[in-house]
Each structure stands twice: as C-alpha cells, then as structure tokens.
N, C-alpha and C positions, 0 to 999 in steps of 0.2 A: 637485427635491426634495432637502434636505438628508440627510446620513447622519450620522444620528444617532445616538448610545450609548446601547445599552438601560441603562434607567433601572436596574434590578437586577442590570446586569450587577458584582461584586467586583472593585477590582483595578485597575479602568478606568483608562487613562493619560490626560494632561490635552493630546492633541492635537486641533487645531484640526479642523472638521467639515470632512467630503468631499465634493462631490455627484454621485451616479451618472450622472444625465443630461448630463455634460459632453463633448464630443465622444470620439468611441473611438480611443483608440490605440491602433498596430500591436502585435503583442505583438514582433514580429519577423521578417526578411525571410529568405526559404527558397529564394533562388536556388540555393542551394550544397547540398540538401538532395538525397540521395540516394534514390529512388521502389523501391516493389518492383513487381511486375506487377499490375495490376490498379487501381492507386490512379491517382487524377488532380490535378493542381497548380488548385488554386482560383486568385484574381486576383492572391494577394499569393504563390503558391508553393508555400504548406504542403503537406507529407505528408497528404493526404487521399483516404479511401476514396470512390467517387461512391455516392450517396444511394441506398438499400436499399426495397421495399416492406416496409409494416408488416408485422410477424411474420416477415419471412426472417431466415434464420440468417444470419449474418457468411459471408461468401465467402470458397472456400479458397485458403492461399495454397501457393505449393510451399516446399518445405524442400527448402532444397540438401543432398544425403546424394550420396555413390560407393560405388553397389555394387559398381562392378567391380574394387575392391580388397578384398582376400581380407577374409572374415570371420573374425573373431576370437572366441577363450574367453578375455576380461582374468582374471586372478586378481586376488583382493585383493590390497593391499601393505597389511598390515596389523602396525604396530610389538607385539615382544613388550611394552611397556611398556604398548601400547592394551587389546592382547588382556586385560592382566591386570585393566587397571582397571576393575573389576564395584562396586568399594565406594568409602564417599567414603573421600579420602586425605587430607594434609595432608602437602604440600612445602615447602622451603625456598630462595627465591629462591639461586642461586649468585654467587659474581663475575663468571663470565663472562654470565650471565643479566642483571647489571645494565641498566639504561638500557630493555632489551628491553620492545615493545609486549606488553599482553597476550594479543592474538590471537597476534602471532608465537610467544610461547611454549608457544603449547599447539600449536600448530603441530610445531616444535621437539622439544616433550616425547615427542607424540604423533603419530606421521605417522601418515595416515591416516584421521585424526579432520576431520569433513568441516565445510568453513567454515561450513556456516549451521548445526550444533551449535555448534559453538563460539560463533557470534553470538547462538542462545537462553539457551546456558546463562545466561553473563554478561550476557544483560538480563533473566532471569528472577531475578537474584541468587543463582543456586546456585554462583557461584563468588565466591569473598571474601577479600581481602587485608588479613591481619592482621582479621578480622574484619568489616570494611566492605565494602559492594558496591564495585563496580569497574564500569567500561569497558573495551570492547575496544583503546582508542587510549591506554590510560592507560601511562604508565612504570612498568615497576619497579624497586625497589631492593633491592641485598644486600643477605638477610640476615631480607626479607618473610615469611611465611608465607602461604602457597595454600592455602584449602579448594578441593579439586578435588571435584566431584559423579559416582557414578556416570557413566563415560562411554559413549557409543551406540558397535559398533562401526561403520565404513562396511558396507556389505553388496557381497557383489561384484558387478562387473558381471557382464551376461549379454548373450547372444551378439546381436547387429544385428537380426539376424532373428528372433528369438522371437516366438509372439504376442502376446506383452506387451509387447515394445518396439514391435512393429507397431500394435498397440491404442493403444496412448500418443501414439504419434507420429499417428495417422490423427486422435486426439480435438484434439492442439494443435492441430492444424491446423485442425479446424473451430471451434476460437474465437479463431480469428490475426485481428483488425483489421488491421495494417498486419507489414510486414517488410520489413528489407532486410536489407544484410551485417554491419553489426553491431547493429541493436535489432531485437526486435521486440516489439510491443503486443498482450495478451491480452485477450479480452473474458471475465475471470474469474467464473464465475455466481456465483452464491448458495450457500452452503452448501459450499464447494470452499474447505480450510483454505489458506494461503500456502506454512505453512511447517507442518511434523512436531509434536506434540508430545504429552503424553499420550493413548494412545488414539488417535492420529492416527496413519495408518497411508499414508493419500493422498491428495497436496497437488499443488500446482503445484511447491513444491522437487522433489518425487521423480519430477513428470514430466516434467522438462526433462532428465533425464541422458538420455531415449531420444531429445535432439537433439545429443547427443554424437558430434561426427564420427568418421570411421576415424581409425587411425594413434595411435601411442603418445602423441604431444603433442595429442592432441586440444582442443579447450577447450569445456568444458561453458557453456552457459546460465547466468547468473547473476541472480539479484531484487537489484532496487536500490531496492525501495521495499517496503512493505504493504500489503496491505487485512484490513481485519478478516473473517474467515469467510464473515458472512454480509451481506457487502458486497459487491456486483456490480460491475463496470464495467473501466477500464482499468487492466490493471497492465504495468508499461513493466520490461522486461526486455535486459540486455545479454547479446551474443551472444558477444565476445571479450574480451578481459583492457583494452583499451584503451577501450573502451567503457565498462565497469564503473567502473573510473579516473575517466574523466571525468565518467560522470552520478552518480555518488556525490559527487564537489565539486559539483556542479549541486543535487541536492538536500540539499545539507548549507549552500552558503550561499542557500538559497531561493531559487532562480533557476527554481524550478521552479514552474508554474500550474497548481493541479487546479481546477476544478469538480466540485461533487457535487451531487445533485436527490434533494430528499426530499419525500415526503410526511405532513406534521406535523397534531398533535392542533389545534385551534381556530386563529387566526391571531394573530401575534407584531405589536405594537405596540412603536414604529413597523413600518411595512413594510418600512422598509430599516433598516439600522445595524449597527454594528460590538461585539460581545460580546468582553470582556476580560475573563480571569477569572486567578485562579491552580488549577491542577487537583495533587492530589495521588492517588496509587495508596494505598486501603485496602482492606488485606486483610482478607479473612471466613475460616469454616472451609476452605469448599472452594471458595473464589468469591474475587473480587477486582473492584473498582470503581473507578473514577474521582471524585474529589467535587472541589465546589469548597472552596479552603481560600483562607487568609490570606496575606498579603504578609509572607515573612518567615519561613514554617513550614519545617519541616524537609520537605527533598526536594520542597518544591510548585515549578513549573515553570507559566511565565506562556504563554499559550494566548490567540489571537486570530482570530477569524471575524469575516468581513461575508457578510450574509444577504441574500438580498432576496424577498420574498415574489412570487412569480411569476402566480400565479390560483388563487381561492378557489372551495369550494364551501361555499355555504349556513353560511359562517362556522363549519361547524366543522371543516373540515380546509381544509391551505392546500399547497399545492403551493412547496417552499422551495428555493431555491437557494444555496449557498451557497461560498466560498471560503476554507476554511481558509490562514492565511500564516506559522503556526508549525504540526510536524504531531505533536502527542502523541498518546500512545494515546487510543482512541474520545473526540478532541477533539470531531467534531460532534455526538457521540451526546450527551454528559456536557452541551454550551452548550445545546441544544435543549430539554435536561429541564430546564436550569437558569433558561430564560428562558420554562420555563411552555407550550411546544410542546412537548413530544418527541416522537418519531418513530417512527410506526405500525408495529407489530409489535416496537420494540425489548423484548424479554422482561428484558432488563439498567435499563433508566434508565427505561421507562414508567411515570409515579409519580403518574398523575390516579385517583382511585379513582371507582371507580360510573360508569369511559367503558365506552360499550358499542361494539364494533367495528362501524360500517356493513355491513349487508347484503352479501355478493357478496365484499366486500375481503377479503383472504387474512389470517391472524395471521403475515405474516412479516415484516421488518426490507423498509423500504423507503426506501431508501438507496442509491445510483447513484453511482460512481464515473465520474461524466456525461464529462470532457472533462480531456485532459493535453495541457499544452501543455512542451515543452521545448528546448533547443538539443540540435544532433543533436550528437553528439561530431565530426562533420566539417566542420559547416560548415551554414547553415540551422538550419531549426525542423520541428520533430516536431509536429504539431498532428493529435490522433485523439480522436473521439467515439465513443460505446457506445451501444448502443439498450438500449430498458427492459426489463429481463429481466420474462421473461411473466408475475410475482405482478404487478408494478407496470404494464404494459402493461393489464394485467384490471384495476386500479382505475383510471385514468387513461380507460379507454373508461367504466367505467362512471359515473363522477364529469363521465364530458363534459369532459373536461382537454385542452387541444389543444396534443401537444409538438412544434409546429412553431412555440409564440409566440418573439416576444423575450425575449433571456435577459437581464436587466438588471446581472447579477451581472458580465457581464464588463467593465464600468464600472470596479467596484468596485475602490479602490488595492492595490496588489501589495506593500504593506508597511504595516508596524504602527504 
C-alpha cells in the first residue's frame, strides 16, 4: 500500500510516496545497552520489560537511594536578587553579559531559580528581549533589554525521609517502566501535568527531586522531553548530567522514535499517509490553541505525522497510530482535528458537532504515548512500551479492539 498525503493536508512538501509494507528495518542494535533488574533483552537486545497481564500495574523497580549516610536538613540557597524578584522587571544586558545564553543568564542573575522555570518562562514568552520572544539557546548582546516575569522562588528541600518524599518516591516507583543508572522511563498516567505551572501545584518535575540522592553534589532527575497533561504513556527522563547532555542532542536532531495510539472520531482516508501542515499557536482569553496556518506566517512552524490506521469499529471510530517526526505542541491532537478525525475526548480540538460519544467510552483524551524508542547515551538502544491506561483499556475491550495486532506505523519513514 502506498503512503499517501492526505489530500487536505496545508503545506504538504512535494516528496516522493513511501510504502509501509516494505521490509522492517532495525531501528538499532542494543548489545551495548545497559538492563535494570527485572527487564529482559528481546532478539535484537533492546531494553525491554517481559510482557505484563492485562490490567497489571508496571512492575516495581528499585531506586538506588544510601540510607546509611546521615540524613540531612538542605537549606535553600536562595540569591538576595531571587528572593526579591516578586514583580516584572526590566534589565539591561551588560558587557560582560554579552554573548551569554539566555538560560545561562538567568542562571547567573538568579541562583537558585530552578531550570525547568526558567525553561517555562521563555517558552511561554514571558520573558522578552527588547520586546520579542526569545529562546533559551538564544545569544545576548550589550546593551539588550530583559523583561524579566514574576519569578517562582525554589522551595527548600526537605529531609530524605519525610513522608512526602517517602510518598513520591514509593508512587515513582510504581509507574517506572524501565531504569538503569542513568535513564529511566515513566509510565506517565493521564491527568498528571509534566511540568508546574499555573495552579499546578504536582507534576512529575516536582516528583523527581525526592530521587535526589544524598550528599551535597547530588544530581537530580531531569525531563528531556514532554507530554501534554492528559497524555499517558512514556516519558524518558535522565538520571545524571551526562545523560541529560546526550538525549537532549538525541531529541533535538530527531533521532528519537515515539509511537503514539489513538482513538479517533470516524476513519481518515487514506488509511495510511503522511499530514504536512504548518501549525501556529493562537491565543484566546484564557486558552490557547494550535491551528493550521500558511507557509510563510508569522511564527507558524512546519509539523509532520505519518498515521496509519490500525482497526476499525463499525466505521465510526478507528483505532490510529501514529508517528510524529517533528515534535510541536499538541502536534497530533491539532493533524487529527485537521484531517477530520480527532481524538476522542480531546475537549481542546474535538470540532465535529452533533458526535455523540459511544456508550461505555469515558469523555477523556485518548491518546497513548505507545512506544519510545532511543539511543541509550552509553551505547545500545532504549526501546520501552506503555500499556493502555485503564479510560482507553475500557474502550478498546469494549470496541472488541485487539492491542496485540500489528502496528503498521513502525514501517512508517523516520524523516520528513
């Protein structure tokens, strides 16, 4: 079968058709790939969990922690400069400031101001140089001007043993998919934010500090990737500073394989092909969206999925797979609405009026962060799957869906 480009998809580039059914290639070989307990090496090597009955939890794994070094009261290290800034400000890049990244400088400015603020503020646009949004890898130059926003302080740490770090630490652990010494892979549910941010109060940022080891240089947990809120499935997290390192170029020059498994409004014609679109962020009052826009618009960013439609029910919902290989905000949510499927229980992009939800099936977003495939930062490949968090497990039994078919998606080309 050809892979074909939806016909309505904007944007579309003029490359030549793909075909899914062509023999599968390795994604890559995992001899050199480090195992944590519990997992077992498939044919070709990968980092894989052995196969779970339906509805068990993910299997615990152990988190390396030494109790038997003294437990500690960390204090803040909290810069008087941090403490103060409660209002927005407005700096003046210096000389020696010059050249400096934008992360580094808030850095810099502010000790104590913790990286994944810094990484919200400036992709949320509340920080702005000489008036224009900015990047965190952007340069500066004397002489700029910073709007700086309200900044969060760090909050201090608290003692190993609380039971709130006990609590944290006992919940990662029951949704750890894989780990070793430096990744490990969470099976994020549904409804559980990534990262802080208004009203957000508990996320997976704020629970990885209670895998903070002992000792002054500790190194925390870091996100190297997203899911949207109420997005389930894998999220791949580095354990040490060198890890971090590496799968941030791993996912920056797309070297990284996600699969995701959705379950869509009526079935997408063709059943397989490739959606090219351009997506721009439009803001509302209190809301913000993704649309498709024009080649050429201001801030729009070109966005590319291959789909493949997996098995149908009674043609009007279709079980979809797919493979985003550029990764913008709610890329798959924004192509799905756009090519006339969207995605069951999305409350943001669902835009068929007078659909009435099937019997039994939950109103929640049902959308699976199915399968990450990556280089381990040592050597080998990271290849970890997520089972259907139980809203889409309860439609899939009762739609008669069988997630043990073939997934045709991972055919599908690893570039645009």
């Amino acid at each position: 079968m050809s892979l074909a480009r939806h016909p309505e998809a904007r944007g579309a580039k003029s490359a030549s058709a793909r075909v899914f059914d062509e023999p599968r290639r390795r994604l890559a070989k995992g001899d050199g790939v480090r195992r944590s307990e519990g997992t077992r090496p498939s044919s070709e090597g990968r980092l894989r969990r052995p196969p779970r009955d339906e509805g068990e939890r993910p299997p615990r794994v152990t988190l390396r922690h030494e109790p038997e070094q003294p437990l500690r009261k960390a204090e803040p290290e909290i810069s008087p400069a941090l403490a103060a800034a409660t209002k927005v400000q407005t700096v003046t890049v210096t000389p020696d400031e010059n050249g400096m990244r934008v992360d580094r400088f808030f850095e810099a400015r502010f000790p104590g101001l913790s990286f994944s603020h810094i990484q919200r503020i400036v992709r949320k646009g509340e920080v702005r140089v000489n008036g224009k949004r900015t990047e965190t890898k952007s340069r500066l130059e004397a002489g700029q001007e910073i709007r700086i926003p309200p900044l969060q302080l760090a909050a201090p740490r608290v003692r190993e043993d609380s039971p709130q770090v006990l609590k944290d630490r006992e919940y990662l652990r029951s949704i750890t998919l894989a780990e070793d010494d430096d990744v490990l892979v969470l099976n994020k549910p549904m409804g559980l934010a990534v990262q802080g941010g208004s009203g957000t109060t508990r996320h997976v940022d704020g629970l990885l500090e209670a895998l903070r080891g002992p000792g002054v240089d500790a190194q925390r947990p870091r996100l190297v990737h997203r899911l949207d809120k109420d997005t389930a499935g894998c999220l791949l997290v580095a354990k040490t500073r060198f890890a971090a390192a590496a799968l941030a170029k791993t996912f920056r020059t797309r070297s990284a394989r996600k699969i995701y498994w959705a379950l869509v409004a009526g079935v997408p014609k063709p059943k397989q092909g490739r959606i090219s679109t351009y997506l721009v962020k439009q803001e509302m009052e209190e809301d913000s969206f993704m649309r498709v826009a024009k080649h050429g618009e201001k801030d729009a960013v070109h966005a590319v999925t291959y789909y493949a439609v997996v098995e149908t029910s009674a043609q009007k919902l279709a079980w979809v797979s797919l493979k985003p290989v550029t990764g913008r905000t709610h890329q798959l949510r924004a192509h799905m609405a756009h090519v006339g499927s969207p995605i069951v229980g999305d409350p943001k992009y669902f835009n068929i009026e007078n659909w009435e939800l099937p019997g039994g099936i939950q109103n929640k977003l049902h959308l699976l962060a199915r399968r990450i495939v990556v280089p381990h930062p040592r050597g080998g490949t990271i290849d970890v799957s997520a089972p259907l968090p139980p809203h889409m497990q309860q439609s899939w039994n009762l739609l008669g869906l069988d997630a043990e078919r073939f997934d045709p998606i991972v055919d599908a080309p690893d570039e645009d």
